[in-house]
C-alpha positions as CSV (number, residue, x, y, z in Angstrom):
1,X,0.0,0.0,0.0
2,X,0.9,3.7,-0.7
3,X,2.1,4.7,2.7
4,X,3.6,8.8,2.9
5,X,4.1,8.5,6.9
6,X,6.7,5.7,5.9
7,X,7.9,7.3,3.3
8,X,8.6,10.7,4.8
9,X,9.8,8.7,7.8
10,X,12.7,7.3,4.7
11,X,14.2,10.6,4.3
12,X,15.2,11.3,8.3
13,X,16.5,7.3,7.8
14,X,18.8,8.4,5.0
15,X,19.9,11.4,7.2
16,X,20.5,9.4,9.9
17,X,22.7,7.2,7.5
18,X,24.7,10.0,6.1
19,X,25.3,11.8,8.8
20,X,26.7,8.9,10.4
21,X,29.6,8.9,8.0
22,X,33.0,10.5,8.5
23,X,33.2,12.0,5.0
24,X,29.7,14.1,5.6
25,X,29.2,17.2,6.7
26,X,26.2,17.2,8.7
27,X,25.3,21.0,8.0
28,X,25.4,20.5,4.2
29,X,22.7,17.3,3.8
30,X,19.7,17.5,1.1
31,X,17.3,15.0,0.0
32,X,16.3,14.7,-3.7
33,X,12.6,13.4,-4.8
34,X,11.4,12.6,-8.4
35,X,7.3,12.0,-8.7
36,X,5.0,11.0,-5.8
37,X,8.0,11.3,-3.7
38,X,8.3,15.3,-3.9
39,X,5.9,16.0,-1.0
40,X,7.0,13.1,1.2
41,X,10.7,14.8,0.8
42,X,8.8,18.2,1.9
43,X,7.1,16.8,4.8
44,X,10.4,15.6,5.3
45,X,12.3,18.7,5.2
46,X,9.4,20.6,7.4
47,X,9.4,18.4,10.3
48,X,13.4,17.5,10.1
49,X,15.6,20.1,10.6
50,X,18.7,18.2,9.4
51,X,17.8,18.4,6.1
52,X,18.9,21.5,4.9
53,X,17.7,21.6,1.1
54,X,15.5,20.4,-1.4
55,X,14.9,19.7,-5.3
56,X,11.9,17.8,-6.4
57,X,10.2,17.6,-9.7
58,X,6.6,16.1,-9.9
59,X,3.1,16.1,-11.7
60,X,1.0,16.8,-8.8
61,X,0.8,16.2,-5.1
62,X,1.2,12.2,-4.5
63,X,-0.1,12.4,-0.6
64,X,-2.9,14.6,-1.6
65,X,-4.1,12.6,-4.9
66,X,-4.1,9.1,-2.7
67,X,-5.6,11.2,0.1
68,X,-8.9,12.8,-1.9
69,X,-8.4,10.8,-5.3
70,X,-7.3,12.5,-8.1
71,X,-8.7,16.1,-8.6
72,X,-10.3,15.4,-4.8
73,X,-13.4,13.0,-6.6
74,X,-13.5,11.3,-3.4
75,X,-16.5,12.5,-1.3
76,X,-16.0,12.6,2.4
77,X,-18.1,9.7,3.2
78,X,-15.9,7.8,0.2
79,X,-12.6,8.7,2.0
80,X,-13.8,7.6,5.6
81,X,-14.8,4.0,4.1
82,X,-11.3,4.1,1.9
83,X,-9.4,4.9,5.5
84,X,-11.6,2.1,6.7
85,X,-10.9,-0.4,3.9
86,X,-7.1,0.5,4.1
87,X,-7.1,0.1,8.1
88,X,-8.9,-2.9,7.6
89,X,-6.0,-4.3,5.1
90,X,-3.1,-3.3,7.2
91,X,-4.9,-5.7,10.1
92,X,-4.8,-8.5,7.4
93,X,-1.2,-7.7,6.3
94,X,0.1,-7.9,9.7
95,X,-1.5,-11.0,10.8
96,X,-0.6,-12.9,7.5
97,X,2.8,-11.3,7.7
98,X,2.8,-9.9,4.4
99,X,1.1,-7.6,1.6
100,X,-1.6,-7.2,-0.3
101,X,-0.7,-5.2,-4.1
102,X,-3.6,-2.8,-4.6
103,X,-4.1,-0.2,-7.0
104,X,-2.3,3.9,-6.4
105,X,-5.7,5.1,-5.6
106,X,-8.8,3.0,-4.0
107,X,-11.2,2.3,-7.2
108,X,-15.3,3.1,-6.3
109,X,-18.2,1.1,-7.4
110,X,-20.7,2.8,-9.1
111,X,-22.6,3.2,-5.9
112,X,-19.2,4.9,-3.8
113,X,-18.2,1.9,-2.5
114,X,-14.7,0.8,-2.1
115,X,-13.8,-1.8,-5.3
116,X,-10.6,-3.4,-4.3
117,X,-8.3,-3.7,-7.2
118,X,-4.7,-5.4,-7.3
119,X,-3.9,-4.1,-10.1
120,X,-1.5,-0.8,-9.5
121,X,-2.8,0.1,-13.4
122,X,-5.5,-0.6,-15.5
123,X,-4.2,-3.3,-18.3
124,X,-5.7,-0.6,-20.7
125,X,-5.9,3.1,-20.4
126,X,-9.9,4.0,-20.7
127,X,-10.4,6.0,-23.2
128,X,-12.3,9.1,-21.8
129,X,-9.1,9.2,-19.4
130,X,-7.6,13.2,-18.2
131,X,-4.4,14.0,-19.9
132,X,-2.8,13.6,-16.3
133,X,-3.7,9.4,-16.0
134,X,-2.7,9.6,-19.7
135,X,0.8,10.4,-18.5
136,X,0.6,8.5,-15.7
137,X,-0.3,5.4,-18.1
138,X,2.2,6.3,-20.2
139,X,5.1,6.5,-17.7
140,X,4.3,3.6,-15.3
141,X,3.1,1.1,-17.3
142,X,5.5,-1.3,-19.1
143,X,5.0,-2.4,-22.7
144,X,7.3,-5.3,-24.5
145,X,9.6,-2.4,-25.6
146,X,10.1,-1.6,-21.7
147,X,13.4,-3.1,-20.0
148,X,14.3,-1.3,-17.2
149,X,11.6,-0.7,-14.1
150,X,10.5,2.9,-13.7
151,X,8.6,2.7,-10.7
152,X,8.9,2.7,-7.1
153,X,10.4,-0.6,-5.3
154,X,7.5,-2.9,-3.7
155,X,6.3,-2.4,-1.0
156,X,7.8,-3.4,2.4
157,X,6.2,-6.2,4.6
158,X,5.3,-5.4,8.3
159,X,8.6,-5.6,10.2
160,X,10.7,-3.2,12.2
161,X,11.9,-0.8,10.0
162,X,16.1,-0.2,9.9
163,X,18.1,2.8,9.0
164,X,18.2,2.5,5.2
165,X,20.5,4.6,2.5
166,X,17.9,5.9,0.3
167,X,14.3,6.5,0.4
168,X,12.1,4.5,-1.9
169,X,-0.9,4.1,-10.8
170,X,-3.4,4.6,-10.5
């Protein structure tokens, strides 16, 4: 699952890494963020003072899109029974030990219920799709041409969480 808390939490982890080396200067640490990451590595910066600059390049606000859904389409009632359905997966996750893959943003019946998906993307773009999920489309999912990964590592398991170097569709 899409988790920003843990994500944000990354950034202090790398600080904590790099500043623990001799050939750092603590006073001159900065984190870097490509995509959803850019507002984790702000909330980041905001609420650790160790991190003394910033560059980021992204679409739109990650945290806020998995939040209220993209262009806030989520009602309020929707995003209290998506909080609910996610709560109610990280109970399953923990006592099974493992993770469940589910889609960037909770899909909705057409009644506003929550419509579990575990697919990250669509296996075809619709076609009355925003230019935005275009892009996202384009970008994150792979075709036969596509070698190399371009998205974000997979998700972690429940665990304790270490000190790590670096930070890691709707």
């Amino acid at each position: 699952m899409a988790s920003p808390d843990i994500y944000t939490e990354d950034f202090s982890a790398a600080v904590d890494f790099l500043g623990l080396q001799k050939i750092v200067d603590r006073e001159r640490i900065g984190v870097q963020a490509v995509c959803g990451l850019g507002g984790m590595a702000l909330t980041a910066a905001a609420t650790d003072s160790r991190i003394k600059a910033v560059a980021t390049a992204w679409m739109y606000d990650m945290s806020h899109s998995i939040s209220r859904g993209h262009e806030d389409y989520y009602t309020r009632e929707q995003r209290q029974k998506v909080v609910d359905h996610l709560s109610r997966q990280r109970w399953t996750d923990a006592e099974k030990g493992t993770y469940a893959r589910l889609s960037h943003e909770v899909p909705l019946d057409e009644n506003g219920d929550v419509a579990p998906s575990n697919r990250v993307l669509p296996k075809t773009l619709p076609a009355d799709s925003d230019p935005i999920t275009k892009i996202f489309f384009d970008y994150y999912r792979p075709n036969a041409a596509t070698t190399r990964a371009r998205s974000t590592p997979p998700p972690r398991g429940p665990g304790p969480r270490r000190c790590r170097s670096s930070p890691s569709g709707r």
